[in-house]
C-alpha positions in Angstrom: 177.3 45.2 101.5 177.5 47.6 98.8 178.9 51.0 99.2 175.6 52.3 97.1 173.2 50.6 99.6 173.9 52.8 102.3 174.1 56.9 102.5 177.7 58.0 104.2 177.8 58.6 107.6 178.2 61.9 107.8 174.7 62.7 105.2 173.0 61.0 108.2 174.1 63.6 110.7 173.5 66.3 108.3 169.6 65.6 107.9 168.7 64.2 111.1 169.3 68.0 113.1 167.0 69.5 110.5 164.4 66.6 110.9 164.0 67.3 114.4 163.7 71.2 114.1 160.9 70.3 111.3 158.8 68.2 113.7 159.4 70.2 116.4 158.1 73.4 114.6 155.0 71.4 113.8 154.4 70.5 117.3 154.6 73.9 118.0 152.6 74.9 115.4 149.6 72.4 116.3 149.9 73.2 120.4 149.4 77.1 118.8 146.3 76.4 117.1 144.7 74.4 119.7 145.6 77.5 121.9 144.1 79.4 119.5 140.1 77.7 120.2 138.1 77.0 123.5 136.0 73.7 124.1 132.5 73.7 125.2 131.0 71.2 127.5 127.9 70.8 129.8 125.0 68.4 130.8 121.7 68.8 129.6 119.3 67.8 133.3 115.7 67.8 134.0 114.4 67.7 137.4 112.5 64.2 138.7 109.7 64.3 140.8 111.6 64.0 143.6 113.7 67.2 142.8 117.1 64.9 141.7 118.8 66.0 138.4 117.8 63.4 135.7 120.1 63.2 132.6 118.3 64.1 129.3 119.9 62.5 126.8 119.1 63.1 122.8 119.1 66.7 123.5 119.7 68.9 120.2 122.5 71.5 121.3 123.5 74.5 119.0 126.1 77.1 119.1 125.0 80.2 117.2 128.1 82.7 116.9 126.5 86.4 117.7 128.4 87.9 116.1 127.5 86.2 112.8 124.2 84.5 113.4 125.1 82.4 110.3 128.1 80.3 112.1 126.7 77.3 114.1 127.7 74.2 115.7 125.4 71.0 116.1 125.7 68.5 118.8 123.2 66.2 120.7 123.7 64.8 124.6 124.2 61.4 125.0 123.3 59.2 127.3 124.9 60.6 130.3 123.4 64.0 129.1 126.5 65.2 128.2 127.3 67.6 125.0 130.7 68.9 124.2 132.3 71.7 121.2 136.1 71.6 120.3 137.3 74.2 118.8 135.3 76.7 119.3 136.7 80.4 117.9 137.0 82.9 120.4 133.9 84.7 120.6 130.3 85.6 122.2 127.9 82.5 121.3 124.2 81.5 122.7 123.9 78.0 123.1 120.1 76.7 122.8 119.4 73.1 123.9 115.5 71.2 122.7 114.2 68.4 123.2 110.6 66.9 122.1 108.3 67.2 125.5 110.5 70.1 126.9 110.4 74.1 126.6 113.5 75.0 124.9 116.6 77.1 126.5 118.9 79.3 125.5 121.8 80.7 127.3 124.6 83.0 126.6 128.1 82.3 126.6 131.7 83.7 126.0 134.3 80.6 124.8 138.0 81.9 125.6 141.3 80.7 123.7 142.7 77.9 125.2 139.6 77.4 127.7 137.5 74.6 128.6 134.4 75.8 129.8 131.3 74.2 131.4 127.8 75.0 131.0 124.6 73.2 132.3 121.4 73.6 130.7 118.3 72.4 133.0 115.1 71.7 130.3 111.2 71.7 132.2 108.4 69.6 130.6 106.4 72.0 128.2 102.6 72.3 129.2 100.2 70.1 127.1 98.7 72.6 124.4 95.7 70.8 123.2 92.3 71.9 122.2 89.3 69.5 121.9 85.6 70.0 120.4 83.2 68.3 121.6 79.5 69.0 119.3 76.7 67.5 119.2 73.0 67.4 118.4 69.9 66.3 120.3 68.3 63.1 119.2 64.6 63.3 117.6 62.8 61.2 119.7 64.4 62.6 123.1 61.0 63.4 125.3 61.5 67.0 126.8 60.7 67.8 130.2 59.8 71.1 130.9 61.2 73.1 133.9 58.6 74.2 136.6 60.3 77.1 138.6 60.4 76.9 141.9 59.3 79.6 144.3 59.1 79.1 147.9 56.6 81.9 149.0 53.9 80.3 146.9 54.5 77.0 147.7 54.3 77.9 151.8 51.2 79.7 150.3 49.6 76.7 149.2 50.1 73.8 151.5 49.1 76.9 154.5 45.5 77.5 152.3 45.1 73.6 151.6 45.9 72.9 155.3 43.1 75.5 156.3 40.4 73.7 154.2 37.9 71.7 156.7 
């Protein structure tokens, strides 16, 4: 082997001390950040007809900061009904969760540093909203009957005057 192949000993020793400090710092430095956010997680859950918890899944979830109405998150449920937000800012949020069939809901929620906090969101089925018209028009040739009121004095009257008749 060549001289010129391999650094000296000793420029091994030298850079390997500052190697570790380097990836060391930038473990520390990623562990920081992730302090530095909360997660969000929940299960969106109607109730069945027998009162158990059904999971809903293709929920829309959104996380609407309130302090700045223009910073969202999107997620949907899945399956299981289960949503989840990673890092999430520190901050005040409303979470509102819709799905086609259901009334919407919207909670409010706080997401702390470093946090992982659950919230479950139970949807009802929305009431059907539907209006029908029914018109229509009496045929032509329909015979009409006319409507003889009914009184019961004069009718006791008459079979009482008929029965009196020799």
């Amino acid at each position: 082997m060549h001289q010129t192949d391999r650094p000296p000993r000793d420029t091994l020793t030298a850079r390997r001390p500052h190697s570790i400090w380097l990836l060391a710092a930038l473990l520390f430095s990623l562990s920081a950040a992730a302090q530095a956010t909360g997660e969000l997680y929940g299960h969106v859950r109607t109730l069945g007809a027998d009162r158990q918890p059904l999971a809903l899944a293709g929920a829309r979830i959104v996380l609407t900061s309130k302090a700045d109405p223009s910073r969202t998150a999107e997620t949907a449920s899945d399956e299981t009904g289960t949503f989840q937000f990673s890092g999430v800012s520190p901050a005040a949020y409303t979470l509102t969760v819709s799905l086609q069939d259901y009334e919407s809901k919207s909670q409010e929620t706080t997401v702390e540093a470093g946090t992982l906090q659950e919230v479950n969101l139970e949807l009802k089925f929305a009431p059907v909203r539907e209006e029908v018209t029914v018109e229509a028009e009496k045929p032509a040739n329909q015979l009409h009957t006319p409507r003889i009121p009914y009184e019961p004095e004069e009718t006791r009257r008459r079979f009482e005057t008929a029965a009196r008749r020799p």
